[in-house]
MARBA-905613 format. One record per residue (C-alpha): residue in one letter; residue number from 1; x negated, y, z negated. Coordinates in nm, 2 decimals. Each point is the difference from the previous one (the first is absolute). Layout:
N
  resn  resi      px      py      pz
     A   NUM       X       Y       Z
...
//
This chain:
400
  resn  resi      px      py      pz
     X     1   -3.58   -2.29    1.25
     X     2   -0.25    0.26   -0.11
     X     3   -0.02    0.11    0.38
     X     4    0.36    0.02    0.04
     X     5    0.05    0.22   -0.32
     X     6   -0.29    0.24    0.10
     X     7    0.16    0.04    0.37
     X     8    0.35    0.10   -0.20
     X     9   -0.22    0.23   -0.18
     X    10   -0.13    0.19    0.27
     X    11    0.34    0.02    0.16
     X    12    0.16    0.16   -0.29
     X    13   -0.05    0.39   -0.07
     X    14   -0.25    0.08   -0.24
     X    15    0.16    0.14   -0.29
     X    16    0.20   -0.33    0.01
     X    17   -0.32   -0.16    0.01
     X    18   -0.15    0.18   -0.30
     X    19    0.29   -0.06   -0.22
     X    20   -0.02   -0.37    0.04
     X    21   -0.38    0.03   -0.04
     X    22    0.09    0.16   -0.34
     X    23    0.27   -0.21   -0.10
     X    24   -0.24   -0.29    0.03
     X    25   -0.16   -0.10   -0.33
     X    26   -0.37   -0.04   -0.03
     X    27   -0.16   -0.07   -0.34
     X    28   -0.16    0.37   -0.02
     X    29    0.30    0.15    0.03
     X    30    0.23   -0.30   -0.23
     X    31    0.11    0.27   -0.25
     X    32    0.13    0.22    0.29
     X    33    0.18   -0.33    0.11
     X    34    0.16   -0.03   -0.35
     X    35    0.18    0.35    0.00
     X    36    0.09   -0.07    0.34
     X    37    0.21   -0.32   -0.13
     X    38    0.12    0.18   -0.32
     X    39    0.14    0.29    0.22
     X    40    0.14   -0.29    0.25
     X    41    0.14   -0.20   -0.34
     X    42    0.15    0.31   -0.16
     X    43    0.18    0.15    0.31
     X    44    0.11   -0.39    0.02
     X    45    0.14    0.03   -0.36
     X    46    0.18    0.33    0.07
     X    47    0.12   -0.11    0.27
     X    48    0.13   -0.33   -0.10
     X    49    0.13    0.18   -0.34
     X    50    0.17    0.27    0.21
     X    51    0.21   -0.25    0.20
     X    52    0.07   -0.24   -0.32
     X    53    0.11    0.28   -0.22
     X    54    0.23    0.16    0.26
     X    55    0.15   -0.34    0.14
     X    56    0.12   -0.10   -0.38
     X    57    0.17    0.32   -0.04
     X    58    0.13    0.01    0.34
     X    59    0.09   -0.38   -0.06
     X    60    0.20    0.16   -0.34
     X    61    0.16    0.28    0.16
     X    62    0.12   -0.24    0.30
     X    63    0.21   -0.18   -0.22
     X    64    0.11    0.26   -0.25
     X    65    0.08    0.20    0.29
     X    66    0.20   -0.28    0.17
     X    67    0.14   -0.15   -0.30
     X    68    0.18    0.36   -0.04
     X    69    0.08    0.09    0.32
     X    70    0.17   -0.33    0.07
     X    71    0.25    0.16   -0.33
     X    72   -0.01    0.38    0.17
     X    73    0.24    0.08    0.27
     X    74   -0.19    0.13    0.32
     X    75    0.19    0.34   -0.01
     X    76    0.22    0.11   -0.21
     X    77    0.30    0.29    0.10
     X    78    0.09    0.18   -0.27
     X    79    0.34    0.16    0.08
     X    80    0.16    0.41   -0.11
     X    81    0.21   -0.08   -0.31
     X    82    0.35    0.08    0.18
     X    83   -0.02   -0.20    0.30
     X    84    0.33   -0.09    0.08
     X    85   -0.12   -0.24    0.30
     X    86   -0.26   -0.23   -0.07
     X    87    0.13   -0.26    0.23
     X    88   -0.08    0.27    0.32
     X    89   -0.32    0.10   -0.13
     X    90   -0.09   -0.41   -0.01
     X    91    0.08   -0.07    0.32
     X    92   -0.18    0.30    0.12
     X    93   -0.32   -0.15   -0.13
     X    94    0.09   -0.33    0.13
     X    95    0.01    0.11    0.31
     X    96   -0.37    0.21    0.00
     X    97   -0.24   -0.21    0.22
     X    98   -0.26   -0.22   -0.27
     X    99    0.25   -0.02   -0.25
     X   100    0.05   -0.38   -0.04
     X   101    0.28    0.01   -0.28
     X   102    0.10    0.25   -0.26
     X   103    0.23   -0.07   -0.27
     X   104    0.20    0.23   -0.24
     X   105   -0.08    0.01   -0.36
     X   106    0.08    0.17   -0.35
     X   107   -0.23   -0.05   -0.26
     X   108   -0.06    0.13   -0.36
     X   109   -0.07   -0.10   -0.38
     X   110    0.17   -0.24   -0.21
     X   111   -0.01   -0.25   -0.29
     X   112    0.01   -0.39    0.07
     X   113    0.17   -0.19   -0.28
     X   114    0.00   -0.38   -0.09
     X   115    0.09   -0.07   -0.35
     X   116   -0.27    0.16   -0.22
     X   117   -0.26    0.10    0.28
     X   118    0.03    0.35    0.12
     X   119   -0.22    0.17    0.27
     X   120    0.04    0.30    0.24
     X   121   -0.02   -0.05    0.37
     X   122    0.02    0.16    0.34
     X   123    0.32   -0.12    0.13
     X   124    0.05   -0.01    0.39
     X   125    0.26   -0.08    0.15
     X   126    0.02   -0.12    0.38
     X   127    0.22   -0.12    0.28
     X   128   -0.02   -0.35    0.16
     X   129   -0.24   -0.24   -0.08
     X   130   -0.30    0.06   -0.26
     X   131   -0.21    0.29    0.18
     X   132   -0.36   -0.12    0.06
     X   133   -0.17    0.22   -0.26
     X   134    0.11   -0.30   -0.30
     X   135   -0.20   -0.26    0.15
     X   136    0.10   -0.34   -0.08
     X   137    0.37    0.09    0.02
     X   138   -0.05    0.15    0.37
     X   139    0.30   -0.10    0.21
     X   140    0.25   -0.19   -0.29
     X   141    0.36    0.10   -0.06
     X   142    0.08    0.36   -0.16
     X   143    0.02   -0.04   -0.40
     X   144   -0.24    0.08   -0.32
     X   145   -0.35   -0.07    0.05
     X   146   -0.26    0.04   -0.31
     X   147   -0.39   -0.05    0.00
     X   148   -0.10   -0.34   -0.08
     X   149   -0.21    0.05   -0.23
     X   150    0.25    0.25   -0.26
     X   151    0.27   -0.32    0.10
     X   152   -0.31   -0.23   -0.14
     X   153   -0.04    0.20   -0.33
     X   154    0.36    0.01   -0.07
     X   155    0.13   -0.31    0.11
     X   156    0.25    0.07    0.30
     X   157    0.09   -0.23    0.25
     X   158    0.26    0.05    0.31
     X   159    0.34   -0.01   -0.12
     X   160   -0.11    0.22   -0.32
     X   161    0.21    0.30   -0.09
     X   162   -0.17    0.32   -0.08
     X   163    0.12    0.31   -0.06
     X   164   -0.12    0.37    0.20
     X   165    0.03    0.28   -0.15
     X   166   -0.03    0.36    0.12
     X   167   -0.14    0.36   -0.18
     X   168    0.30    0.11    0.21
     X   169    0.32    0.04   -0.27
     X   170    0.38   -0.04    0.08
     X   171    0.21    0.22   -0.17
     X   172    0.28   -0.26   -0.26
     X   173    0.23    0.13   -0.25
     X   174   -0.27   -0.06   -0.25
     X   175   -0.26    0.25    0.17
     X   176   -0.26   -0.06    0.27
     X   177   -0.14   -0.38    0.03
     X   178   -0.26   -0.17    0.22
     X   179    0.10   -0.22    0.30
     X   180   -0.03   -0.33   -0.03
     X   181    0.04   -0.31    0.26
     X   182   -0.02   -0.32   -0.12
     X   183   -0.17   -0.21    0.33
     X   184   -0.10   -0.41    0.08
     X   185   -0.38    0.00    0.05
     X   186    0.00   -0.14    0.39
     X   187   -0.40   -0.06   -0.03
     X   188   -0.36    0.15   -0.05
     X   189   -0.23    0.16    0.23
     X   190   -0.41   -0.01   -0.03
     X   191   -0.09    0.29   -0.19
     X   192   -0.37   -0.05    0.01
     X   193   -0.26    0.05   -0.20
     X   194   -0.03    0.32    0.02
     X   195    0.14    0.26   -0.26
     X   196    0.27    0.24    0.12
     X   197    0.15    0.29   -0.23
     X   198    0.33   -0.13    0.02
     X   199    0.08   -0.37    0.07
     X   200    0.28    0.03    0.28
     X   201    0.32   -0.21    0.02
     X   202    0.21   -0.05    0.34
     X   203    0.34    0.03    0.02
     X   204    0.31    0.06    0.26
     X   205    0.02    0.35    0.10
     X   206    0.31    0.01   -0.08
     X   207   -0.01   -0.11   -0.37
     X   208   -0.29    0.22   -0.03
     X   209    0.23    0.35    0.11
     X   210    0.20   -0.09   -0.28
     X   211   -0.27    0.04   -0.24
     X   212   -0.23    0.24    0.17
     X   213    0.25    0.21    0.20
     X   214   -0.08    0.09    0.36
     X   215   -0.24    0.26   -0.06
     X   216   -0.37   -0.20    0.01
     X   217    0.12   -0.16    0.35
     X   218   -0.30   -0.04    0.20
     X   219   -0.10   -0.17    0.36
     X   220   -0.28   -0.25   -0.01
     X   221   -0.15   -0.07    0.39
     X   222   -0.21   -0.24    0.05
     X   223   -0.21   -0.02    0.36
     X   224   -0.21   -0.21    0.18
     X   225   -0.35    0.05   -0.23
     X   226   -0.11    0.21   -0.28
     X   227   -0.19    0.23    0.32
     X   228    0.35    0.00    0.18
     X   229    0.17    0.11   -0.32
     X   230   -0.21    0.33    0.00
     X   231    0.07    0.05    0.43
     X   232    0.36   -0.05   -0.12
     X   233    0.01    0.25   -0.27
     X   234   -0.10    0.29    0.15
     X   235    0.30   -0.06    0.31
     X   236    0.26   -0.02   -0.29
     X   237   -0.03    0.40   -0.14
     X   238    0.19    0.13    0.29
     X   239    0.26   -0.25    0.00
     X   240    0.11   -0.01   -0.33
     X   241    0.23    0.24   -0.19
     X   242   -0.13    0.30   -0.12
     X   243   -0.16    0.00   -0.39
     X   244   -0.10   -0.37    0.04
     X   245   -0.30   -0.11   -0.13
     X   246   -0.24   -0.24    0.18
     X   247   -0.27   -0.19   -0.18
     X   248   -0.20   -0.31    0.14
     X   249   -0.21   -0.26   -0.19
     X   250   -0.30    0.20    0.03
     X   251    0.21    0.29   -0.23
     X   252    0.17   -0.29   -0.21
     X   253   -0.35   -0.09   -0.15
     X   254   -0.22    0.30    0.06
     X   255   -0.16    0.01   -0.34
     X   256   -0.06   -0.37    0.03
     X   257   -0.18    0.03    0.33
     X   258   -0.18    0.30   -0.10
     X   259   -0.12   -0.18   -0.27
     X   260   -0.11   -0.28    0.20
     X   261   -0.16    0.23    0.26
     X   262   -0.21    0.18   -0.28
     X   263   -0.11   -0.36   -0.21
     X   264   -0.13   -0.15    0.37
     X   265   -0.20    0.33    0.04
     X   266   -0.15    0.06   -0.33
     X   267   -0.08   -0.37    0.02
     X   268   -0.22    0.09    0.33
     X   269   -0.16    0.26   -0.09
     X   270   -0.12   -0.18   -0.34
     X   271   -0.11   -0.27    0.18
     X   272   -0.19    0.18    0.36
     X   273   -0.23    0.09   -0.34
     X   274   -0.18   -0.34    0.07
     X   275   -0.06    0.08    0.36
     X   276   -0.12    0.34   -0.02
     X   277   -0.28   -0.11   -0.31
     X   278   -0.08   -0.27    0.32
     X   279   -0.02    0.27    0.19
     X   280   -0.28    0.19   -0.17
     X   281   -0.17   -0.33   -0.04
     X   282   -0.01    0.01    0.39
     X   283   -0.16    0.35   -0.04
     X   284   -0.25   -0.13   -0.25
     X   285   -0.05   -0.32    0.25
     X   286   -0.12    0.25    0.34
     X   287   -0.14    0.21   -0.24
     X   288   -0.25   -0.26   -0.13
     X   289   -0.05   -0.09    0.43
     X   290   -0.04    0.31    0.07
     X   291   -0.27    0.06   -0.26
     X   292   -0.19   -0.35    0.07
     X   293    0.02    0.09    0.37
     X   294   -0.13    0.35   -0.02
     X   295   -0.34   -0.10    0.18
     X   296    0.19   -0.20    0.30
     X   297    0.26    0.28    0.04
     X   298   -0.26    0.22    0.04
     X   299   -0.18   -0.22    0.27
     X   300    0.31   -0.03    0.18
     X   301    0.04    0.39    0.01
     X   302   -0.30    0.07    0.15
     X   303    0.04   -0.29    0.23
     X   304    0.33    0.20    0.12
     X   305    0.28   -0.11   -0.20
     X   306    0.27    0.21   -0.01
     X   307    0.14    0.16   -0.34
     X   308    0.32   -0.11    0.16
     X   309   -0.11   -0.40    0.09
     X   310   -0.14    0.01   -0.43
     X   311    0.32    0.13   -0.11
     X   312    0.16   -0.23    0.19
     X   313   -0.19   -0.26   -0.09
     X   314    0.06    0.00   -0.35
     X   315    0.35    0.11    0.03
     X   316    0.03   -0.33    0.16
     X   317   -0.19   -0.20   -0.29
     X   318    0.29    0.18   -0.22
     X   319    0.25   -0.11    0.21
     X   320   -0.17   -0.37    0.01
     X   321   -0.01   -0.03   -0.38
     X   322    0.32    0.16   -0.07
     X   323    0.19   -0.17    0.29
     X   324   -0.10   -0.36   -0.17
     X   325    0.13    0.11   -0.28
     X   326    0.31    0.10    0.11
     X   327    0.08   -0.34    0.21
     X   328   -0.09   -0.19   -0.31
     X   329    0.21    0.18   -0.21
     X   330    0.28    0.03    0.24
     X   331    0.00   -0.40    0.00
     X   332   -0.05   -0.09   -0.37
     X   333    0.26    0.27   -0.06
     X   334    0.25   -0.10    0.24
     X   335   -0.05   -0.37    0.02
     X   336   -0.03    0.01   -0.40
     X   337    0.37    0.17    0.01
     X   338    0.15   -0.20    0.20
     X   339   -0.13   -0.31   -0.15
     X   340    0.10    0.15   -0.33
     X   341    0.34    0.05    0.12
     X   342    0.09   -0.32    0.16
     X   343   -0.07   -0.19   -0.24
     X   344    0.09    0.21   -0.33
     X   345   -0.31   -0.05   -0.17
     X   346    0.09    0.25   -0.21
     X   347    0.34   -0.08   -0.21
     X   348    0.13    0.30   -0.27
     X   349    0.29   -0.08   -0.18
     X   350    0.33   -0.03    0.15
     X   351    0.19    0.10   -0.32
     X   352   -0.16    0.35   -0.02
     X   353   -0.05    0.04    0.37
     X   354    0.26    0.04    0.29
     X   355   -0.34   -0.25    0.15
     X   356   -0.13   -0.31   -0.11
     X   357   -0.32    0.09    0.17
     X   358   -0.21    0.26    0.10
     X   359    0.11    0.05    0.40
     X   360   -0.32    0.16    0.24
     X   361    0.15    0.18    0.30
     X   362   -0.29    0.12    0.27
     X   363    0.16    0.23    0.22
     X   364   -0.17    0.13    0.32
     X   365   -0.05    0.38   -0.10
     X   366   -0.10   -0.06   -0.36
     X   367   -0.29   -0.19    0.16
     X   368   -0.08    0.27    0.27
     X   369    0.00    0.23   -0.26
     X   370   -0.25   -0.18   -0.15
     X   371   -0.23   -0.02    0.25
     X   372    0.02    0.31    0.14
     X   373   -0.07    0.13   -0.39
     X   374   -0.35   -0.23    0.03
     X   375   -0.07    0.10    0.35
     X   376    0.03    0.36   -0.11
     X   377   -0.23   -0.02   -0.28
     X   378   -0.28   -0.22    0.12
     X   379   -0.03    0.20    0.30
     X   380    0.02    0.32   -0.23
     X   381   -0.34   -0.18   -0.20
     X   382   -0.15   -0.12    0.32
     X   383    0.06    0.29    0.18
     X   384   -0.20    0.25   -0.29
     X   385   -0.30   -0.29    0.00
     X   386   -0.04    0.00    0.35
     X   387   -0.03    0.38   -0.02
     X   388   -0.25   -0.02   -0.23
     X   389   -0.19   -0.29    0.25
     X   390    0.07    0.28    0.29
     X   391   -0.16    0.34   -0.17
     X   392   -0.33   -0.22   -0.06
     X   393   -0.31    0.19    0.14
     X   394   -0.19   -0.27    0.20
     X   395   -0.35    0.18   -0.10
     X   396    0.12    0.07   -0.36
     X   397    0.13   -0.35   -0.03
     X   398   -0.36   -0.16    0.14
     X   399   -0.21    0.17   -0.27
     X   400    0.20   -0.16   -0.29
//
């Protein structure tokens, strides 16, 4: 076995060869051997913190994002006040290529009223069956439609009258009054968890003109995907009549994914802290080699060794160190999410959160970020040791 490993020896290059030699530990150099694990153990830490930290809030934003998309139309039309055909303008956009439906909708503030419980709501009102975006309800007969949870706090069930009212007045004989339309609740819809500024209510587009008017009409189009949505968007501009205003789901929630973006990258740089401080232990680690070794570098010069074959030598010992590292913290970090995740280890309460648990999401260039941050760094700390091993003066280094 001995014979076999010193035959692989001599086949590999040498400054492979001297970075194993180095990596080995012997009791003389056992301290040199320690910092070599602690800078292995702390880039593993970085790295598994790096990948836990960003797959919880990726995990978060997954569902936040997907619990309010499922509630946002894919793009919205908002049509010039005055259009006197909003039927052609509807089947123009029917008939752009991507555009797997599109509905016509009004929408606009009112009051919901059910014997002593008041609340303002976003009324829209639709054609056909329940549009997609009141999930729960998706695909049932055209009528009223509230969120389950405001028909849980005040007590409605189907078959309930409740009464609409609009900001918009008619004109009596006694002076300007609000609208009102008293309605038979026809079901609920899931509102979620999640905490919107107005909690909408569903209605026939029809009832809903006669409370809102026709001037917030709108055209909801939903695609194939949330990717197709955007293709689609940019296809309907030139179609569409002129002063109309096109917004997808991306400009629906832009604060909220701005938001998201900025939390997930403050969160990285906070934590890559951990890696870098691993990183300078990796300096301190070939710096303590390179010090212990200063009689046998200096050997090897004379003996002909390259400045190039030490600096690559030791940028290879940083790579060896740091690359163990990496892998270990890459599967603790990784495996430990996904464990984490499948089996919800970690519950939060489902009263105060739109999640009973805490969700871990690993996606595929959160973790090449990752590495590539780790790679970066460690070669960046290997790469100004093995400078250091390379500017060594064979004579100077054989006198000390």
């Amino acid at each position: 076995m001995a014979r076999s490993s010193s035959l692989l020896l001599r086949k590999l290059p040498f400054p492979v060869v001297l970075a194993m030699r180095y990596l080995r530990s012997t009791r003389r150099d056992a301290f040199a051997s320690f910092l070599s694990a602690v800078a292995a153990g702390g880039i593993a830490l970085g790295v598994a913190a790096l990948i836990l930290s960003l797959a919880v809030i990726s995990g978060f934003q997954n569902a936040l994002r997907g619990e309010l998309l499922s509630r946002t139309p894919q793009i919205e039309i908002e049509l010039p006040p005055g259009l006197g055909d909003e039927a052609a303008a509807l089947e123009t956009v029917r008939r752009v290529p991507g555009v797997a439906s599109a509905d016509l909708q009004v929408q606009g503030g009112g009051w919901l009223v059910a014997g002593d419980n008041v609340d303002a709501v976003l009324l829209v009102g639709y054609d056909g069956p329940v549009p997609s975006t009141f999930p729960g309800a998706q695909g049932l007969p055209p009528g009223l439609y509230v969120p389950t949870a405001l028909a849980a706090r005040w007590g409605l069930a189907p078959g309930k009258t409740v009464n609409i009212v609009s900001p918009r007045p008619t004109l009596t004989p006694f002076g300007p009054q609000p609208r009102i339309r008293s309605l038979t609740l026809a079901g609920t819809y899931d509102s979620g968890r999640t905490q919107e500024d107005r909690e909408r209510v569903a209605l026939p587009r029809a009832v809903a003109e006669t409370l809102l008017g026709t001037s917030g009409r709108q055209i909801t189009v939903t695609a194939a995907d949330l990717d197709a949505a955007l293709e689609v968007a940019e296809s309907l501009g030139p179609v569409l009549p002129e002063g109309s205003v096109v917004r997808t789901w991306k400009d629906l929630n832009r604060p909220l994914l701005f938001a998201l973006m900025l939390e997930k990258a403050l969160m990285f740089v906070a934590v890559s802290l951990i890696v870098l401080v691993a990183a300078l232990a990796l300096v301190a680690d070939l710096a303590l080699i390179i010090s212990n070794k200063r009689p046998e570098i200096g050997i090897l010069g004379t003996m002909g060794a390259t400045p190039a074959a030490l600096r690559n030598a030791f940028l290879i010992l940083g790579g060896m160190v740091s690359g163990s590292g990496a892998l270990l913290g890459t599967i603790l970090g990784a495996g430990g999410a996904w464990v984490l995740d499948r089996y919800r280890l970690l519950p939060v309460p489902g009263r105060v959160y739109f999640l009973d648990y805490v969700p871990f999401l690993v996606q595929g260039r959160d973790l090449a970020l990752v590495l590539l941050l780790t790679v970066t760094l460690a070669f960046a700390s290997a790469f100004y040791a093995a400078q250091r091993a390379a500017s060594l003066d064979p004579v100077e280094a054989l006198r000390r």
